[in-house]
C-alpha positions as CSV (number, residue, x, y, z in Angstrom):
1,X,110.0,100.4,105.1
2,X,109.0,96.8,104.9
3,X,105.5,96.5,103.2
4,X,104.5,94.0,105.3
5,X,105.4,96.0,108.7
6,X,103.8,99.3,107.6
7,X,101.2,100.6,110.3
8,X,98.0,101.1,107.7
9,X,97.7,97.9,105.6
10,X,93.9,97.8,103.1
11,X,92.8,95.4,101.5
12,X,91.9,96.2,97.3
13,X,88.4,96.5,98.3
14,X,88.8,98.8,101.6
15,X,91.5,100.9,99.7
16,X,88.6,102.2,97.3
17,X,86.0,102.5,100.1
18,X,88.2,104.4,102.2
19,X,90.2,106.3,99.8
20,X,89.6,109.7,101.1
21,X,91.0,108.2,104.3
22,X,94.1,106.6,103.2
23,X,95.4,110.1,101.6
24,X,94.3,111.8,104.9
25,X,97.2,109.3,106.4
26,X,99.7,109.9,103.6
27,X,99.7,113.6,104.0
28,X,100.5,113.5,107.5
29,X,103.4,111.5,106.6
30,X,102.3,108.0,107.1
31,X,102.4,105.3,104.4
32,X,99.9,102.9,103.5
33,X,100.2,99.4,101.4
34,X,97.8,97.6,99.5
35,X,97.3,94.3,99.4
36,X,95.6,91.7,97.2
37,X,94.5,88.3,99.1
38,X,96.9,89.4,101.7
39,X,100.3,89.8,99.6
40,X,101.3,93.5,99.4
41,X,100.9,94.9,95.7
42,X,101.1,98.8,96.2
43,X,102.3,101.4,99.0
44,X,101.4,104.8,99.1
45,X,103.2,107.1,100.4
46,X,103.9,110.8,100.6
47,X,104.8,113.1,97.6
48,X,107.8,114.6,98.2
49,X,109.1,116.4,95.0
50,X,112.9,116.7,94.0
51,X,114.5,119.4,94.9
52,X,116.6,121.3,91.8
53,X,118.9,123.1,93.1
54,X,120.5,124.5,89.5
55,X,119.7,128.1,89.5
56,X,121.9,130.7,90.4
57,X,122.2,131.6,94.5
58,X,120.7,128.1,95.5
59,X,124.1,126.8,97.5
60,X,124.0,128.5,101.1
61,X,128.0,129.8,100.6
62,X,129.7,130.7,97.6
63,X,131.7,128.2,96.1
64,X,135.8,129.3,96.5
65,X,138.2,127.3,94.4
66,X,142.1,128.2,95.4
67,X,144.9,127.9,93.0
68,X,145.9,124.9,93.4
69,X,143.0,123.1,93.3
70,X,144.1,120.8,90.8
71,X,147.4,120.4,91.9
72,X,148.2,116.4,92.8
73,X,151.7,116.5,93.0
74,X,151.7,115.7,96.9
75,X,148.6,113.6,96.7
76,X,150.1,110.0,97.2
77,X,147.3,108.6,96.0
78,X,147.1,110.0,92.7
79,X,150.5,108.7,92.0
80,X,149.4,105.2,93.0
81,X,146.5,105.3,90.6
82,X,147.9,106.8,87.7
83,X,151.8,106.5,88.5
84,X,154.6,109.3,88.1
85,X,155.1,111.0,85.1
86,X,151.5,110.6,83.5
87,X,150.1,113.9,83.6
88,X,149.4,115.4,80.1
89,X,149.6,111.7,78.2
90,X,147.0,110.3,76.5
């Protein structure tokens, strides 16, 4: 979103009056810039932490791999990158 088109624009010195306010907006999802003699400095917006998805049972299916997963040999495109014959050289 462009700072200058955000709904909820304060000013430095209305940001600190109305603080409790401004994070009343940002936690029902809307996001708020800051400005200093009109210029946007700071937008505040909601926390929305990152998702780790690295223990075990966090993918919704189990992953299957076949066995020929690796097998290229009728993939043109690996030929075209990495021409015939190059498998195994380094």
């Amino acid at each position: 979103m462009d700072p200058k088109h955000a709904q909820r624009q304060y000013n430095v010195h209305d940001a600190k009056t109305n603080f409790s306010r401004i994070l009343q907006l940002v936690e029902t999802g809307e996001e708020v810039v800051i400005s200093r003699a009109g210029e946007p400095v700071a937008k505040v917006v909601p926390f929305r932490p990152v998702v780790r998805r690295t223990s075990r049972g966090s993918l919704k299916e189990p992953v299957v791999f076949h066995d020929d997963f690796d097998d290229l040999s009728d993939d043109p495109g690996f030929a075209e990158a990495f021409g015939p014959g190059q498998e195994g050289t380094a």
